[in-house]
TORMI-174844 format. One line per field, with one value per residue: residue number from 0; residue in three letters; z, y, x of N, C-alpha, C in turn; chain. Coordinates in steps of 0.2 Angstrom, whole numbers, plus 5000, padded with zeros to 4 digits. Last residue first. Layout:
% residues N
seq <- c(NUM; ...)
type <- c(ALA; ...)
n.zz <- c(Z; ...)
n.yy <- c(Y; ...)
n.xx <- c(X; ...)
ca.zz <- c(Z; ...)
ca.yy <- c(Y; ...)
ca.xx <- c(X; ...)
c.zz <- c(Z; ...)
c.yy <- c(Y; ...)
c.xx <- c(X; ...)
mol <- c(A; ...)
END
This chain:
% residues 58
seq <- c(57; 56; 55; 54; 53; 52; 51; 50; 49; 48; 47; 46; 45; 44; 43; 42; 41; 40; 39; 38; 37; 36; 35; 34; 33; 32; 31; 30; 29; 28; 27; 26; 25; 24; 23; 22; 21; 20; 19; 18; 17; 16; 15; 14; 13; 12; 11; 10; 9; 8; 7; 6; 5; 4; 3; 2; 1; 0)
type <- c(UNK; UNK; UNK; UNK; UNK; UNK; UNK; UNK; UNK; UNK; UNK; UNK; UNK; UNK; UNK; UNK; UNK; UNK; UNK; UNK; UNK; UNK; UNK; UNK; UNK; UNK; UNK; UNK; UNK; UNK; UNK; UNK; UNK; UNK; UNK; UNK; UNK; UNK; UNK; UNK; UNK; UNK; UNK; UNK; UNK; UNK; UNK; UNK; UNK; UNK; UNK; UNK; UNK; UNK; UNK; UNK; UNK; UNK)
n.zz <- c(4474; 4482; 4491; 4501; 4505; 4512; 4521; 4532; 4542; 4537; 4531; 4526; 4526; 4534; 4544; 4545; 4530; 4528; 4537; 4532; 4521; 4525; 4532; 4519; 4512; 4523; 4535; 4552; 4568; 4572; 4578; 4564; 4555; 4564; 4562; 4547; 4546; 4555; 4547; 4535; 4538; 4542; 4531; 4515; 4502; 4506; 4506; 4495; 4487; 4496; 4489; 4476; 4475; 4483; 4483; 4490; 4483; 4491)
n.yy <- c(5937; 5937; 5928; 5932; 5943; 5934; 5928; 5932; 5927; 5915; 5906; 5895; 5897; 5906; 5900; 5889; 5884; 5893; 5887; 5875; 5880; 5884; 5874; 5864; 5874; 5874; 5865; 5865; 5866; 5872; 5886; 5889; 5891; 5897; 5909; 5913; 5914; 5925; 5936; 5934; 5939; 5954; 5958; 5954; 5949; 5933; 5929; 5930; 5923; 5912; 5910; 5907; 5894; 5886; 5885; 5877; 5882; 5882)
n.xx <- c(5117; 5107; 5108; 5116; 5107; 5097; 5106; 5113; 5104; 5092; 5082; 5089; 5107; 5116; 5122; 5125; 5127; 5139; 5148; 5151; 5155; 5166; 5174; 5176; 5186; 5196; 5194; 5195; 5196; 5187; 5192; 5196; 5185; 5178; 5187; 5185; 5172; 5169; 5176; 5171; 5159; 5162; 5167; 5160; 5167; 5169; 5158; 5153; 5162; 5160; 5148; 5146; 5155; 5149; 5130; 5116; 5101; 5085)
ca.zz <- c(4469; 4477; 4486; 4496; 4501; 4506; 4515; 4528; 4544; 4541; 4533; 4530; 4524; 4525; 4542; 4552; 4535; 4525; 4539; 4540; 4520; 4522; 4536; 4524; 4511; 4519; 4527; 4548; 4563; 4571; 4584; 4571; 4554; 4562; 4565; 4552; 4545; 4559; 4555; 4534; 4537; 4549; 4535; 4522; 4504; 4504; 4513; 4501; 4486; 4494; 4497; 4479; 4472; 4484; 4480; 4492; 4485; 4490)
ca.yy <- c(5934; 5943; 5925; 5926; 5944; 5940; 5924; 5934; 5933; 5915; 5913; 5895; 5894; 5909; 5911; 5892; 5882; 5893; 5895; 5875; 5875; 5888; 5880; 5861; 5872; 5880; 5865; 5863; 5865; 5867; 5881; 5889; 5887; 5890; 5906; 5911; 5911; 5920; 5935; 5932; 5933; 5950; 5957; 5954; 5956; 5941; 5930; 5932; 5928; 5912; 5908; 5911; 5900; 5886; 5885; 5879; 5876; 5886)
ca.xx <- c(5124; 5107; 5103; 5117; 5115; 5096; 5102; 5115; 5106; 5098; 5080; 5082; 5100; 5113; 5123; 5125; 5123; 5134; 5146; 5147; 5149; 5164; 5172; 5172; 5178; 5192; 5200; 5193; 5202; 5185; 5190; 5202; 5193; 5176; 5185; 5192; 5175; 5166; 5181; 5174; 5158; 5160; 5171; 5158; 5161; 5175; 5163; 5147; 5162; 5168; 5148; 5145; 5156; 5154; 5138; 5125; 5107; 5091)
c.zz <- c(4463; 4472; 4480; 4490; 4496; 4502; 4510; 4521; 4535; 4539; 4539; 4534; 4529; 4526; 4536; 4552; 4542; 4529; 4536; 4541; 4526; 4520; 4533; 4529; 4516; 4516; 4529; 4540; 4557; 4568; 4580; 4575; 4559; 4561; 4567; 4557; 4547; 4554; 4557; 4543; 4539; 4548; 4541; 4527; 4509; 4505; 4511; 4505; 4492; 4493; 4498; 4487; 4477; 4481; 4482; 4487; 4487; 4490)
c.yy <- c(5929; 5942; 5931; 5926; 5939; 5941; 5928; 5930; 5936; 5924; 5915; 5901; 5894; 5904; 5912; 5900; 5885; 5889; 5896; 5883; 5874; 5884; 5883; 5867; 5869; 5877; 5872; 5867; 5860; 5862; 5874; 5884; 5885; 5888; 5899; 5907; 5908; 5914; 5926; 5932; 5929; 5943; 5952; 5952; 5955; 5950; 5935; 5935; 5934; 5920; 5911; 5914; 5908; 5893; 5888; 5879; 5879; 5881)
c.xx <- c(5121; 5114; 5104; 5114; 5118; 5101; 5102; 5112; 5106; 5100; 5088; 5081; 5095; 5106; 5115; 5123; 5120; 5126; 5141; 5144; 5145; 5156; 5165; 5169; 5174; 5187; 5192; 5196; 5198; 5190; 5190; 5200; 5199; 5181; 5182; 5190; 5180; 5170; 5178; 5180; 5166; 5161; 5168; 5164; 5159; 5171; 5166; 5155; 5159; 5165; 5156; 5145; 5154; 5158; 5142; 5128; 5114; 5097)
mol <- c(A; A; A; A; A; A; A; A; A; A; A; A; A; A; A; A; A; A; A; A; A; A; A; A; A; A; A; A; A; A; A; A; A; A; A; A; A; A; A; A; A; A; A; A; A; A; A; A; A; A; A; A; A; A; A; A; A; A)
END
């Protein structure tokens, strides 16, 4: 499964929990929006991760 950046953006926005974990990342990691949003993908969606299924339905 590959990371885009598209759908990952869209995951977040229809998911209030994604989008608190993303703030967050942003907070503690003081990271850009994309770099968060690519750490969230890796830590949430790849390799059987919580929110895969959701990703994978975009």
């Amino acid at each position: 499964m590959q990371y885009s950046k598209s759908k990952m953006e869209l995951l977040v926005k229809n998911n209030a929990e994604l989008t608190k974990r993303l703030k967050d990342i942003m907070k503690e990691h003081e990271l850009e929006k994309s770099f968060a949003l690519k750490a969230l993908y890796h830590a949430e969606v790849k390799e059987s991760g919580r929110f895969m299924k959701d990703y994978q339905e975009l």
